[in-house]
N, C-alpha and C positions, 0 to 999 in steps of 0.2 A: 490471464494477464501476462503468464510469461512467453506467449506468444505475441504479444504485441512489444513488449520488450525488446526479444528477439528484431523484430519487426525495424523497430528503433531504434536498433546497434547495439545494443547492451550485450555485453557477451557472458557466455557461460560462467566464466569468474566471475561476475561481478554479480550475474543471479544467484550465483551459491554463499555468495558475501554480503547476502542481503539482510540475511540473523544477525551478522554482528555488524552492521556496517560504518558503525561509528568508530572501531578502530582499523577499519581498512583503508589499508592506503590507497586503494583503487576509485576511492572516492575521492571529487572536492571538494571542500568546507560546505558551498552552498548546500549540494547535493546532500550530504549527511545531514547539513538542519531541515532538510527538504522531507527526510525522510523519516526522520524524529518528530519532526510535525505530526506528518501522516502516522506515527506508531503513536504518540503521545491522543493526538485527536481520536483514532481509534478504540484505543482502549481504555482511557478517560480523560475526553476531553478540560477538563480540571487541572490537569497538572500543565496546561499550556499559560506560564503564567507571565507577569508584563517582565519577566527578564528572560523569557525565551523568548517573547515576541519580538523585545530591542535585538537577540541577537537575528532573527529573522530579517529584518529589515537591516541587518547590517548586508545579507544578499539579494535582497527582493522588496520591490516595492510593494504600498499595499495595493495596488490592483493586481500584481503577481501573486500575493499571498490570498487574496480575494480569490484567484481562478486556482490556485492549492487547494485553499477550504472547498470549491466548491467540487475539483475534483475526487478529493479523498473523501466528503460526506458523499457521495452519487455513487462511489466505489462501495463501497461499506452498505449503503443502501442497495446495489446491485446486489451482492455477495450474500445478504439476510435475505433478499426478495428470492432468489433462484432456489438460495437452503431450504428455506420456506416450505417452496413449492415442490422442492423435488428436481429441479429444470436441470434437466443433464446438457450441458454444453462440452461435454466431451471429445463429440464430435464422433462418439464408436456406440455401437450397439450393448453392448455391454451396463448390465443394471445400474440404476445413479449408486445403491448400498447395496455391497453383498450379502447373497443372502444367509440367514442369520443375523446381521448387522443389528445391531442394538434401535429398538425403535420400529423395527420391519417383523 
């Protein structure tokens, strides 16, 4: 993902800014509910509740909010599906887990 970032303009700062990004200034407003979205939906979608979603639509309509859900659930479903399997997308020959690696 952080090659297509790159890809996208996003620069080195702002992928390193991406742990805290809700107090970085290198974000804007939308972007940080954009991205609290995507953290909140991932790791329980639950706490997305109807006064996060007023303030989502204060940046995004819902057919924008519509192509967020359906990116971050394809993302997440991508990311279990590859774990899953093993699927090195690394792009180098190098083992997907070292060896010893807990599970191997």
């Amino acid at each position: 993902m952080t090659a297509l970032a790159r890809q996208l303009g996003y620069t080195e700062e702002e992928l390193e800014a991406l742990g805290d990004s809700q107090s970085s200034e290198l974000f804007d407003p939308a972007v940080k509910a954009a991205l609290l979205y995507a953290e909140k939906t991932t790791r329980d979608a639950h706490t997305v509740t109807d006064a996060f979603f007023a303030e989502l639509r204060r940046h995004y309509t819902d057919t924008q909010i519509l192509e967020l859900t359906c990116v971050i659930g394809l993302t997440n479903y991508w990311n279990r599906f590859t774990t899953a399997l093993r699927v090195d997308l690394s792009g180098t020959d190098e083992p997907y887990d070292a060896p010893g690696a807990p599970g191997r």
